[in-house]
C-alpha positions as CSV (number, residue, x, y, z in Angstrom):
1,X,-49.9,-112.9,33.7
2,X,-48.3,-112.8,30.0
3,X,-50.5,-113.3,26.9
4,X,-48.2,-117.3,26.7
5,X,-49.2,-117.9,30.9
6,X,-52.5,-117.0,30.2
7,X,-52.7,-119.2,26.9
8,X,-50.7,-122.0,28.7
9,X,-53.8,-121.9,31.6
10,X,-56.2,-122.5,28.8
11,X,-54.7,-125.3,27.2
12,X,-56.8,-128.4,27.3
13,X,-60.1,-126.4,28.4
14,X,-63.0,-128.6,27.1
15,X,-65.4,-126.1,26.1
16,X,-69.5,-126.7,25.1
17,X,-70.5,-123.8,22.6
18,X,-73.9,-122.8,21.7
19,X,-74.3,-120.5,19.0
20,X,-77.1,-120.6,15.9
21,X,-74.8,-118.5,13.9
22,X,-72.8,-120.0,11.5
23,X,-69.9,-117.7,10.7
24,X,-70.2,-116.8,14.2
25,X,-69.6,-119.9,15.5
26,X,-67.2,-120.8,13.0
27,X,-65.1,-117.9,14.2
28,X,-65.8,-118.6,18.1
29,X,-64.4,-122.3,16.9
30,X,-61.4,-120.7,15.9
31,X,-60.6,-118.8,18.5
32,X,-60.9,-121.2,21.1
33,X,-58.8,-123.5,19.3
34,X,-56.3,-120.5,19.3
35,X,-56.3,-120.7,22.7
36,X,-55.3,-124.2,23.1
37,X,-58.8,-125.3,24.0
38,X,-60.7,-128.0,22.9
39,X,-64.6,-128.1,21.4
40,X,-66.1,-130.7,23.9
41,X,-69.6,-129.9,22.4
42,X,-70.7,-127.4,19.3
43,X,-74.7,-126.9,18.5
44,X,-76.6,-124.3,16.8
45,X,-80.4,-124.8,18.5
46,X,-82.4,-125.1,21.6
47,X,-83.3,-129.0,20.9
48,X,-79.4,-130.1,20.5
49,X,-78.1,-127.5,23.3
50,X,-80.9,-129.0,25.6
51,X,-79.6,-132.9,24.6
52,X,-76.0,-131.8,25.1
53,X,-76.0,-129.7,28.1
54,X,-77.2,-133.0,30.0
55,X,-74.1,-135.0,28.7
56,X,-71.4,-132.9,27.6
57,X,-67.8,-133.4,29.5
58,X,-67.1,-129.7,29.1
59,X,-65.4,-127.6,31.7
60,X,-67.0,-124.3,30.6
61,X,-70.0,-123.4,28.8
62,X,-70.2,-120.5,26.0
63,X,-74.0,-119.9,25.2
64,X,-75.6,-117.3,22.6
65,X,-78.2,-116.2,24.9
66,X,-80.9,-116.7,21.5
67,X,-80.7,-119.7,19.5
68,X,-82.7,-119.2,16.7
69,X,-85.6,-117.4,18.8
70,X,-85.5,-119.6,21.9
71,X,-83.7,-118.3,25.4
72,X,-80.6,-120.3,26.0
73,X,-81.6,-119.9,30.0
74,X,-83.1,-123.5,30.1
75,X,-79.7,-125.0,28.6
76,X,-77.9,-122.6,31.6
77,X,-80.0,-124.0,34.3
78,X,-79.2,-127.5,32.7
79,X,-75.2,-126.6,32.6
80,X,-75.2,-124.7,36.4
81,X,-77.6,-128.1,38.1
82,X,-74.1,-130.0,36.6
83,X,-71.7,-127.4,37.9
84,X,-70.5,-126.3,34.4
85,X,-69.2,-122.7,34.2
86,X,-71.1,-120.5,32.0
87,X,-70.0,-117.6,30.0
88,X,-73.1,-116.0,27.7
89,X,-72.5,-114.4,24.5
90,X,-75.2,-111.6,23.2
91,X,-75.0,-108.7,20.8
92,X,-77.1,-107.0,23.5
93,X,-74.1,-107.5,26.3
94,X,-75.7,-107.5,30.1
95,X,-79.2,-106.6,29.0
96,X,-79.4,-109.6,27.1
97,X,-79.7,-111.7,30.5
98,X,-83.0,-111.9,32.4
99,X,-82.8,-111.2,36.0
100,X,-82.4,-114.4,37.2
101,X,-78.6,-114.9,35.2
102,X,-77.4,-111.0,35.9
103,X,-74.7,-112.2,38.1
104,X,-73.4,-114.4,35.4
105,X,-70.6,-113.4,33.2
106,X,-71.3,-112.2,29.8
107,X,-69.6,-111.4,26.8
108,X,-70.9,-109.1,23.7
109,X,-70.8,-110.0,20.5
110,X,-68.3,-108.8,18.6
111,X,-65.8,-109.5,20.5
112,X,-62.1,-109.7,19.9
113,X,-59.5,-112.7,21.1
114,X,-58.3,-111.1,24.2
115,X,-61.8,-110.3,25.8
116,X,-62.9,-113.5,25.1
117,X,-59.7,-114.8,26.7
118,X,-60.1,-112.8,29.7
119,X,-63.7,-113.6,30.0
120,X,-63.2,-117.2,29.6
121,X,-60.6,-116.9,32.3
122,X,-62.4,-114.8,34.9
123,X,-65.6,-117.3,34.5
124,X,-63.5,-120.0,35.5
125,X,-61.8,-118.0,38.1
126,X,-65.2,-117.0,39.7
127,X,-66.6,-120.4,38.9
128,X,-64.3,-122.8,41.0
């Protein structure tokens, strides 16, 4: 698949993001927007992503695995009772997920555009 298909499969993607980092989520912002998605939902703690996961029209889910201190794993159940996708995001890459979530896709922080494209692609893929 070209870098254009695999940007054309994206397009329209409504996607919920978690993340309790500002610049961080500022830049995740960005590049899904780069990749013709759309921001269904963006919070930055537990109390919000709990309230949103329960209402949010998003086809995938992108979670920091800590907001602010607090596991994102309660949001996750939330997202996967719905049938939402989920792809975590942790600076501590497959470590950062508690047994329970291992078989989950994650993602580890930093990363650049085309690993988060492929990752957003092969949660989807595996998802369906």
């Amino acid at each position: 698949m070209t870098t254009a298909e695999a940007e054309r499969s994206l397009t329209g993607l409504r996607v919920f993001l978690a993340e309790d980092e500002f610049p961080v989520l500022q830049l995740i912002e960005d590049m899904i927007e780069e990749l013709g998605c759309r921001i269904a939902d963006s919070v930055t703690n537990i109390s919000a992503a709990l309230e949103a996961a329960e209402t949010t029209d998003a086809d995938i889910a992108i979670l920091d695995v800590n907001l602010r201190g607090q596991n994102a794993f309660p949001v996750a159940a939330i997202l996967k009772r719905r049938g939402i996708p989920i792809l975590f995001s942790t600076g501590y890459g497959p470590a950062g997920l508690d047994a329970e979530w291992k078989d989950f896709d994650v993602i580890q922080k930093p990363f650049p555009l085309d690993i988060f494209r492929s990752a957003i692609e092969r949660t989807m893929r595996e998802r369906r």
